[in-house]
Backbone as XML, in Angstrom:
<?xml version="1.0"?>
<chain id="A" units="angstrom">
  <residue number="1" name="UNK">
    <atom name="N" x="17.026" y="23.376" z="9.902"/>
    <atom name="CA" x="16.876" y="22.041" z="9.367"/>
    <atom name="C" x="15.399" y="21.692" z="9.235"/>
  </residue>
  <residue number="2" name="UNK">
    <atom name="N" x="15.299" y="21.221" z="8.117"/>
    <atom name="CA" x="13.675" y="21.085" z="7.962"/>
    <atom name="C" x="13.381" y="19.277" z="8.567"/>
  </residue>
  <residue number="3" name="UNK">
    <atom name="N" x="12.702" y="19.261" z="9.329"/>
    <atom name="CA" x="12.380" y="17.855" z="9.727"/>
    <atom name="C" x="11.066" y="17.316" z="9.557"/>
  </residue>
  <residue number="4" name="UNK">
    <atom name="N" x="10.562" y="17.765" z="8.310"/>
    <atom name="CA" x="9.395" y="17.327" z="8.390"/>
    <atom name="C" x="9.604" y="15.861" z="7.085"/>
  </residue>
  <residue number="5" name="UNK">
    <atom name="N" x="8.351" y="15.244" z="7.269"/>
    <atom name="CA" x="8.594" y="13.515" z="6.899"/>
    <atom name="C" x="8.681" y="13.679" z="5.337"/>
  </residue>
  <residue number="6" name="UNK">
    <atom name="N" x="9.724" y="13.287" z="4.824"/>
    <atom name="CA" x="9.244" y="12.676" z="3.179"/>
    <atom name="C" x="8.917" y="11.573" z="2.609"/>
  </residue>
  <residue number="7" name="UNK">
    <atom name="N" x="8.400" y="11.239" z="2.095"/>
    <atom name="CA" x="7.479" y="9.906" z="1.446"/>
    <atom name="C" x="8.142" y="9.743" z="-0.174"/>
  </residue>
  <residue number="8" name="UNK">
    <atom name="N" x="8.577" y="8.791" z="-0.080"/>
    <atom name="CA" x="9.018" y="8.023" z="-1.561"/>
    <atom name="C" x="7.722" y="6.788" z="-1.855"/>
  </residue>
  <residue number="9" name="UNK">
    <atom name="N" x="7.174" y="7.085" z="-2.894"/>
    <atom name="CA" x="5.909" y="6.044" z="-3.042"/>
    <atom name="C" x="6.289" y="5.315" z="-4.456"/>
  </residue>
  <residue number="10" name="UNK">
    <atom name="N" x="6.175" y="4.425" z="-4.835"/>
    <atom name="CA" x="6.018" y="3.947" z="-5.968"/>
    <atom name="C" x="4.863" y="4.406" z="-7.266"/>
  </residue>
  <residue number="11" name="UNK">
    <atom name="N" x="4.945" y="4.762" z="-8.716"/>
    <atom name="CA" x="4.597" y="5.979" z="-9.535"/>
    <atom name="C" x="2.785" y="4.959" z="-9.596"/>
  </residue>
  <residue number="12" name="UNK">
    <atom name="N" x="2.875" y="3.765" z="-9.461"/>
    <atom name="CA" x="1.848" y="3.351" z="-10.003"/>
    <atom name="C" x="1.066" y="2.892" z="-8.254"/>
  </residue>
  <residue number="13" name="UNK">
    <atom name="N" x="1.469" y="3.506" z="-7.437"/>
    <atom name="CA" x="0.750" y="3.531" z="-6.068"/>
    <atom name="C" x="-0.108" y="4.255" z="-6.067"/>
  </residue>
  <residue number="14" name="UNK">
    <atom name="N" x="-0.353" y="5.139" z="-6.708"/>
    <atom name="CA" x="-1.087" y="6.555" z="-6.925"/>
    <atom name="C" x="-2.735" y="5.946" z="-6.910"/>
  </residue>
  <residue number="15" name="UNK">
    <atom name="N" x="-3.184" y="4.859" z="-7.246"/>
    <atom name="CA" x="-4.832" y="4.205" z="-7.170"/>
    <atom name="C" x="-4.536" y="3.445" z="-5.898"/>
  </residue>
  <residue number="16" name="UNK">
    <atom name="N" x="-3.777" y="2.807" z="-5.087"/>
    <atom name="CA" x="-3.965" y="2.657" z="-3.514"/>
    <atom name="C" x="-4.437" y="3.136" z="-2.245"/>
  </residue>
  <residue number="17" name="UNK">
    <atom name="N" x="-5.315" y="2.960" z="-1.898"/>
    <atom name="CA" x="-6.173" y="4.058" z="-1.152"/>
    <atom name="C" x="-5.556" y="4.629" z="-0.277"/>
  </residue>
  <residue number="18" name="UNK">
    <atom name="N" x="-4.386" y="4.339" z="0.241"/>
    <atom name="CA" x="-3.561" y="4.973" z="1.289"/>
    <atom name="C" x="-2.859" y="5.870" z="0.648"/>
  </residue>
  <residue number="19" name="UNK">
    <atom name="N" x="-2.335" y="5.876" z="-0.522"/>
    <atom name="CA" x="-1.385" y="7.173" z="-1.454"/>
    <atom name="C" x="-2.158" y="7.882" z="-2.218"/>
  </residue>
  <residue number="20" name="UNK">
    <atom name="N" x="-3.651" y="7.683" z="-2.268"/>
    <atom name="CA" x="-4.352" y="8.679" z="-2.946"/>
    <atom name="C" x="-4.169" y="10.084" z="-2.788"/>
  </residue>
  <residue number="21" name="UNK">
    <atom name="N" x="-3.918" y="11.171" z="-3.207"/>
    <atom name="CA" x="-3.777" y="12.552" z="-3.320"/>
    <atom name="C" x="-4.542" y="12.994" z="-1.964"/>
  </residue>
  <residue number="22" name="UNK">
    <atom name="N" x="-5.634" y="12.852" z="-2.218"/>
    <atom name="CA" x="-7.089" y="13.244" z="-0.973"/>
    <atom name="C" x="-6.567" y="13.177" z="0.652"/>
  </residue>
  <residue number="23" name="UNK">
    <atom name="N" x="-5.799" y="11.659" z="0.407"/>
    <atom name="CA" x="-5.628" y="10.802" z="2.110"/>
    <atom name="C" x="-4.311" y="11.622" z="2.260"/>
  </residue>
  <residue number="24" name="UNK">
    <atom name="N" x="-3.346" y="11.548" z="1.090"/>
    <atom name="CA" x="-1.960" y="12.370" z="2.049"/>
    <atom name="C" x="-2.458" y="13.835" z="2.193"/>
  </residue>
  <residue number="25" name="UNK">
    <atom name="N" x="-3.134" y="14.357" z="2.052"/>
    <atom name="CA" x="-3.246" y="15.840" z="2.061"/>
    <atom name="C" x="-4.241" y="15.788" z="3.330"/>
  </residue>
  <residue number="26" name="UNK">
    <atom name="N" x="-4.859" y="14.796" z="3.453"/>
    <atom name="CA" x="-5.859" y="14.689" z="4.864"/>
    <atom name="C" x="-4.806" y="14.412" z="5.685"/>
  </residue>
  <residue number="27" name="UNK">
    <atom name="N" x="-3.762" y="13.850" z="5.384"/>
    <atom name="CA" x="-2.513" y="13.211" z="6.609"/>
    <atom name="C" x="-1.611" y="14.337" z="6.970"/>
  </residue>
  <residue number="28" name="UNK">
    <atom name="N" x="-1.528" y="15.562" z="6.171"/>
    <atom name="CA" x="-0.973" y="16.583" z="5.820"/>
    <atom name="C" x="0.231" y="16.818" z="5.371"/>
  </residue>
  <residue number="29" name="UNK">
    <atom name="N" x="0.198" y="16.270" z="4.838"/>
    <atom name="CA" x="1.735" y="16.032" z="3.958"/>
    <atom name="C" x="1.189" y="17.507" z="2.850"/>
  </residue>
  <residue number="30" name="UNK">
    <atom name="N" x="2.548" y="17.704" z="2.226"/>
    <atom name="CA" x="2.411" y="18.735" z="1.937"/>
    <atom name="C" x="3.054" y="18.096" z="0.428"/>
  </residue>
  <residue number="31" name="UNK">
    <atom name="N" x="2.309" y="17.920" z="-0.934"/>
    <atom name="CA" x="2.539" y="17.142" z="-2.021"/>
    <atom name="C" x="3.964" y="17.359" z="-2.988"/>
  </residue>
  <residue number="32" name="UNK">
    <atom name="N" x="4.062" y="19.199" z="-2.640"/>
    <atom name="CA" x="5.054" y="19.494" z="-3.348"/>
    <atom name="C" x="6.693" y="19.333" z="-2.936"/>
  </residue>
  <residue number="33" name="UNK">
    <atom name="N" x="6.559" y="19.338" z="-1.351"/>
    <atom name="CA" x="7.724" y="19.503" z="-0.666"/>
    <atom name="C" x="8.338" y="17.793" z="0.074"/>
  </residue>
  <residue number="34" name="UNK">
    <atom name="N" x="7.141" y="17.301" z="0.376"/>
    <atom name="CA" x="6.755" y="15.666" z="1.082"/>
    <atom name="C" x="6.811" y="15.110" z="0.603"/>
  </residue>
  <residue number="35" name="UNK">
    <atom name="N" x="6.036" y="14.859" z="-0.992"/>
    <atom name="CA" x="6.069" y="13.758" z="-1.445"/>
    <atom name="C" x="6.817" y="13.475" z="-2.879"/>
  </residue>
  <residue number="36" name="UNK">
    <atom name="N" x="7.311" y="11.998" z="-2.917"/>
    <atom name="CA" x="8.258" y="12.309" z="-4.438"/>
    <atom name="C" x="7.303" y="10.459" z="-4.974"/>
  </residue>
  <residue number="37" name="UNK">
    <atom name="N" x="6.636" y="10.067" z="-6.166"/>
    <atom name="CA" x="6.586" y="9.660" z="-7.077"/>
    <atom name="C" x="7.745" y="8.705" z="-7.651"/>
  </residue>
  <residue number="38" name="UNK">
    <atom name="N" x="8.396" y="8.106" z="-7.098"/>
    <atom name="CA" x="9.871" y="6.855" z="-7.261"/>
    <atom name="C" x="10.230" y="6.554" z="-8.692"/>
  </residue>
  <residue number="39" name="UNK">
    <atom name="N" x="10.492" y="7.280" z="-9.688"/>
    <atom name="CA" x="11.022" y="7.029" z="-11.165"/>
    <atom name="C" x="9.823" y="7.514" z="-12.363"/>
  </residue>
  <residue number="40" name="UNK">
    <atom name="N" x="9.322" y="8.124" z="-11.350"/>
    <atom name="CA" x="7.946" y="9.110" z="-12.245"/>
    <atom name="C" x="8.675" y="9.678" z="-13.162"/>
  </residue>
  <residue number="41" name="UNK">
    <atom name="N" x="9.579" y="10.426" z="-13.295"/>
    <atom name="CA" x="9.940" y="11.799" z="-13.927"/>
    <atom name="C" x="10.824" y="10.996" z="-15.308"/>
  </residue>
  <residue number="42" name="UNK">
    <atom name="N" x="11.546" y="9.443" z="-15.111"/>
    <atom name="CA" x="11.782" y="8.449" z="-15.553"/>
    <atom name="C" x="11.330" y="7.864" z="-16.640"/>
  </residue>
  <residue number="43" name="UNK">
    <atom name="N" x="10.013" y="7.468" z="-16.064"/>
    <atom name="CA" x="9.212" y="6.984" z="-16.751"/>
    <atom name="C" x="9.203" y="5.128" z="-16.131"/>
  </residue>
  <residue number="44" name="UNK">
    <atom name="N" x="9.403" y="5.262" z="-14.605"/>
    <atom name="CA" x="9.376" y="4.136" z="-13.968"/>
    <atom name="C" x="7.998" y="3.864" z="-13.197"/>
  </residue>
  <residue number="45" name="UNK">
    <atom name="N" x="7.879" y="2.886" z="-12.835"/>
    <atom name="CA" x="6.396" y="2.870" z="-12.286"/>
    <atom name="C" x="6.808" y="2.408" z="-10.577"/>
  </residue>
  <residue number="46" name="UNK">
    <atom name="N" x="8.190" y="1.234" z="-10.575"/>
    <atom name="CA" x="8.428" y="0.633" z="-9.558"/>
    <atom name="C" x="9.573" y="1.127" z="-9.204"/>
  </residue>
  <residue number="47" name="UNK">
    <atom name="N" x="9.616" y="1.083" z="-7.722"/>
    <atom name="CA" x="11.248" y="0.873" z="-7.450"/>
    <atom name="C" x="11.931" y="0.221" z="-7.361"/>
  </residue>
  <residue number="48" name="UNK">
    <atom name="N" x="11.308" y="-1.007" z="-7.775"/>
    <atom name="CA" x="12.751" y="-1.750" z="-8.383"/>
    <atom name="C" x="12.843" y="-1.931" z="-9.887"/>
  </residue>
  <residue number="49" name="UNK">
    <atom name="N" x="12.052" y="-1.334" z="-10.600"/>
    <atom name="CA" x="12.568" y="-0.643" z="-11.788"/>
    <atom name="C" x="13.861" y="-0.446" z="-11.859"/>
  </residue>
  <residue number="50" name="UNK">
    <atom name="N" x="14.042" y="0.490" z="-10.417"/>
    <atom name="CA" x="15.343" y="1.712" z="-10.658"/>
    <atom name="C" x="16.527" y="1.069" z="-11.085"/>
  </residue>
  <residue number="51" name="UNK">
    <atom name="N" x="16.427" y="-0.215" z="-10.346"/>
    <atom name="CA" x="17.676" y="-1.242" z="-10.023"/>
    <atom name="C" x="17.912" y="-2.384" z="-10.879"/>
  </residue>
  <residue number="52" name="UNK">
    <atom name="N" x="19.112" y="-2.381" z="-11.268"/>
    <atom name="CA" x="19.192" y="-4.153" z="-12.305"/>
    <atom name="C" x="19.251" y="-5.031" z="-11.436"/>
  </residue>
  <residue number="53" name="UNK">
    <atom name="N" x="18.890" y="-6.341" z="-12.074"/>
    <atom name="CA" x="18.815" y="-7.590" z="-11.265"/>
    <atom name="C" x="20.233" y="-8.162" z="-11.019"/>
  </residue>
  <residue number="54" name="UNK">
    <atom name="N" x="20.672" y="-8.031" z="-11.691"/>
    <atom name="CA" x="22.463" y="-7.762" z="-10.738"/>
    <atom name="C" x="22.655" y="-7.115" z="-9.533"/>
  </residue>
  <residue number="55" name="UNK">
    <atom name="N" x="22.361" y="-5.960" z="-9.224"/>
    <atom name="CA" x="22.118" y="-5.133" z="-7.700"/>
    <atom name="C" x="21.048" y="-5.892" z="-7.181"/>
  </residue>
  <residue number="56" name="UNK">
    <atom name="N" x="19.450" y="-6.477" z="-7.425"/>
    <atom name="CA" x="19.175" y="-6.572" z="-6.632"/>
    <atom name="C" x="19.332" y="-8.058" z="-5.898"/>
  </residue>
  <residue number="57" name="UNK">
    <atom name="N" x="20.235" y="-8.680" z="-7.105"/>
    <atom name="CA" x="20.909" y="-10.116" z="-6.363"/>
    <atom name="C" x="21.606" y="-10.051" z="-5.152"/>
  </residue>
  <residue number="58" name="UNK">
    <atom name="N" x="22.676" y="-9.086" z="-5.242"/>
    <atom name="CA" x="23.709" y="-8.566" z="-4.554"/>
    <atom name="C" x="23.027" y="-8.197" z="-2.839"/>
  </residue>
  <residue number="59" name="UNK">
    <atom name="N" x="21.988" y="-7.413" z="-3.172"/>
    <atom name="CA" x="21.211" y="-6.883" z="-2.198"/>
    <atom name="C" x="21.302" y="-7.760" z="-1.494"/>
  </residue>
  <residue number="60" name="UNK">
    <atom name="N" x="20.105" y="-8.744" z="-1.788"/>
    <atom name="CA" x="19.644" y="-9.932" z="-1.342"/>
    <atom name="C" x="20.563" y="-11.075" z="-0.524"/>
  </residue>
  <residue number="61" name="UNK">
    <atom name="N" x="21.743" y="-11.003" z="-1.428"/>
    <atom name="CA" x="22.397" y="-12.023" z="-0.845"/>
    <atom name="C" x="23.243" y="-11.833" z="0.099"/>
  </residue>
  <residue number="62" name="UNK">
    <atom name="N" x="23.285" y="-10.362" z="0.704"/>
    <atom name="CA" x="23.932" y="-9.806" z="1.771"/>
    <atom name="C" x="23.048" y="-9.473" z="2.594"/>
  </residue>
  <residue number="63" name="UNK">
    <atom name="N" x="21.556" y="-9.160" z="2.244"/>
    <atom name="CA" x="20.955" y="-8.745" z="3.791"/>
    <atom name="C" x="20.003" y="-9.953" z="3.762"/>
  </residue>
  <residue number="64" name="UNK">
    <atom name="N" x="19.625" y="-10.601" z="2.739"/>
    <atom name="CA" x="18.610" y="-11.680" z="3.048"/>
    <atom name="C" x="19.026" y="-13.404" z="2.557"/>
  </residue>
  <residue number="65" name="UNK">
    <atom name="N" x="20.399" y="-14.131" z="2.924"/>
    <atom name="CA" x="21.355" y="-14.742" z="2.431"/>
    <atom name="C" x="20.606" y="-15.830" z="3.038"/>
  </residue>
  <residue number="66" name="UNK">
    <atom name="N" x="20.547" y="-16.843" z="1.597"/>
    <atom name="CA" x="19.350" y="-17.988" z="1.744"/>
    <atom name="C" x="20.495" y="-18.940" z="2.540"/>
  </residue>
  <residue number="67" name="UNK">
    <atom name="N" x="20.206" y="-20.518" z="2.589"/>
    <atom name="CA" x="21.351" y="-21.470" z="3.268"/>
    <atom name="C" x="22.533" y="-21.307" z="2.470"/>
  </residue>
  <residue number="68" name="UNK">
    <atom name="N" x="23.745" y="-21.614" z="3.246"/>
    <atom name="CA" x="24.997" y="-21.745" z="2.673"/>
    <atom name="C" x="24.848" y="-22.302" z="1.507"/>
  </residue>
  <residue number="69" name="UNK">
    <atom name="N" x="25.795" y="-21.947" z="0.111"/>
    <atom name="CA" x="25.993" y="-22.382" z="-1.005"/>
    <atom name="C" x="24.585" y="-21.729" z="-2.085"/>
  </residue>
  <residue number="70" name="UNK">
    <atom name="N" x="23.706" y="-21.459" z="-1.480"/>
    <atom name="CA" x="22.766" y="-21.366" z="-2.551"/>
    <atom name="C" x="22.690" y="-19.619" z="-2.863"/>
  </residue>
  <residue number="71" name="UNK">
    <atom name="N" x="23.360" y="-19.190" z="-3.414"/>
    <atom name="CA" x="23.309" y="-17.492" z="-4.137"/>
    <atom name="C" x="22.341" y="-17.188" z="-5.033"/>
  </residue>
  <residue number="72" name="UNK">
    <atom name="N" x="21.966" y="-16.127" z="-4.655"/>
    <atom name="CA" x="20.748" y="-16.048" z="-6.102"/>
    <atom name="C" x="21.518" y="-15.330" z="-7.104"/>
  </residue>
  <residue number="73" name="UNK">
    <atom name="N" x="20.708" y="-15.185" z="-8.010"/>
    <atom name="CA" x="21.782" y="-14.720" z="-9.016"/>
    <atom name="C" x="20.730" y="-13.694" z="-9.954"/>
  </residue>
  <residue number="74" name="UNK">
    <atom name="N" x="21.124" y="-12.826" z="-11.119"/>
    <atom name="CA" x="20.390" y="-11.722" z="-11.488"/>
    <atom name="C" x="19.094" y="-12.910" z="-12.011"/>
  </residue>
  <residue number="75" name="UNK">
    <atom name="N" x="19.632" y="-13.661" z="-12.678"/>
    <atom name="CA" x="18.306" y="-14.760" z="-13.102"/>
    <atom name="C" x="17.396" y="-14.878" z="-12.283"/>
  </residue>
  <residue number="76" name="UNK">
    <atom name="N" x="17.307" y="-15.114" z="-11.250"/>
    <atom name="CA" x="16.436" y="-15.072" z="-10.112"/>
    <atom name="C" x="15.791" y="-13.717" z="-10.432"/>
  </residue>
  <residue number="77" name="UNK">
    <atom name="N" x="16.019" y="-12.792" z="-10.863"/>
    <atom name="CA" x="15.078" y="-11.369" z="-10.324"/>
    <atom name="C" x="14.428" y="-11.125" z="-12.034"/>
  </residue>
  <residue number="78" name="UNK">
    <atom name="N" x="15.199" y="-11.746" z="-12.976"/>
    <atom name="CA" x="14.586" y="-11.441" z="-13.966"/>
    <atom name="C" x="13.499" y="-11.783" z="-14.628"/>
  </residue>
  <residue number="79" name="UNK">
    <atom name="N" x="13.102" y="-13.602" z="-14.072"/>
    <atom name="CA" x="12.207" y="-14.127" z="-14.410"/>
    <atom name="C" x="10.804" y="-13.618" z="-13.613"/>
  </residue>
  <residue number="80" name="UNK">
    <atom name="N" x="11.282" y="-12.009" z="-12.870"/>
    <atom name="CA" x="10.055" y="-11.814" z="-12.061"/>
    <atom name="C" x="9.584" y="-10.622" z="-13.267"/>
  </residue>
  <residue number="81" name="UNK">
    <atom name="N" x="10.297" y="-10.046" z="-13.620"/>
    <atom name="CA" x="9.793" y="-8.385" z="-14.426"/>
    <atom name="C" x="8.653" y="-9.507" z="-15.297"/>
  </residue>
  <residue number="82" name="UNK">
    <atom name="N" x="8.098" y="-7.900" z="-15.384"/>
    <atom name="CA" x="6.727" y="-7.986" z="-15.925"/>
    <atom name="C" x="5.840" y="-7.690" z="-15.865"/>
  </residue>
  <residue number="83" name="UNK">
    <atom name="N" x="5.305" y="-7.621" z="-14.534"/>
    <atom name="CA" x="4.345" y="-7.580" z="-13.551"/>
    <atom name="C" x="4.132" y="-6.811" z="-12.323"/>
  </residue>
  <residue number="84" name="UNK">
    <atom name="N" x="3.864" y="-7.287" z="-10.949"/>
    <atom name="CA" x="3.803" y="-6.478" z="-9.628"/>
    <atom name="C" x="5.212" y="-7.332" z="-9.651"/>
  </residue>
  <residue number="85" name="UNK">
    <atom name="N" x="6.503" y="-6.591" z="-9.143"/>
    <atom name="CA" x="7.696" y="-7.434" z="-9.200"/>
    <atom name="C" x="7.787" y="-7.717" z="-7.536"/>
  </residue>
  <residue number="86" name="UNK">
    <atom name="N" x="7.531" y="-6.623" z="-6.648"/>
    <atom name="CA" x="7.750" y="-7.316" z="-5.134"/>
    <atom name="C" x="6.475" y="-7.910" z="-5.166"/>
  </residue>
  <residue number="87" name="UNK">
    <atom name="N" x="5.566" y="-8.635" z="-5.625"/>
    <atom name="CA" x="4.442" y="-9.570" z="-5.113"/>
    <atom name="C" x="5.519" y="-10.864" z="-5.939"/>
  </residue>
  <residue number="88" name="UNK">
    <atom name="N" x="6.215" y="-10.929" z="-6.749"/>
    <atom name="CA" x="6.621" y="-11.909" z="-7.449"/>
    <atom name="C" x="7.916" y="-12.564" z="-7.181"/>
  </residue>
  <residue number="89" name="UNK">
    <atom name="N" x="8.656" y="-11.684" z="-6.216"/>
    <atom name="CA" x="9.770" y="-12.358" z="-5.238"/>
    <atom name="C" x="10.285" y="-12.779" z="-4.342"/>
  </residue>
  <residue number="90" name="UNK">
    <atom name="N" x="9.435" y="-12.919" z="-3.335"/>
    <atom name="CA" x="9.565" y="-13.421" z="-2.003"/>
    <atom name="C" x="10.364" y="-14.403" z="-2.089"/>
  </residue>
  <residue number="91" name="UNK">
    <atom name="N" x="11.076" y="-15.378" z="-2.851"/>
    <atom name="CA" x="11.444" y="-17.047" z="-2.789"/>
    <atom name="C" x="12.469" y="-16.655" z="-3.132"/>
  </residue>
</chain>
């Protein structure tokens, strides 16, 4: 059993100084076997790209379930695309 760590990074993390090529290979991760690029091969940049705002309503409203009665709904996640989408959803 191989137990060594794998890393799922987001495709446009790649200029973050912590996922730079240089730092995981100083951390020793091993690029080909360790590390995977999250919807690179896609043509995604984010991981929540991967997901419609239908799933990630769903998500939300089962592990992070605002006061009674108030559901979010895919509308909630759509008016975020565009942009950095987890800097744009916290609320």
């Amino acid at each position: 059993m191989d137990t060594r760590a794998r890393v799922g990074i987001d495709a446009d993390s790649r200029t973050n100084r912590h996922f730079k090529t240089e730092r995981l290979i100083k951390d020793g991760l091993d690029l080909t076997k360790q590390v995977s690029y999250v919807g690179e091969s896609d043509g995604y940049n984010e991981l929540e790209e991967l997901f419609s705002d239908l799933q990630w309503a769903a998500v939300a409203n089962t592990h992070w379930p605002r006061p009674q009665g108030q559901m979010r709904s895919a509308d909630d996640f759509t008016e975020h695309r565009g942009g950095k989408f987890s800097e744009r959803t916290s609320t």
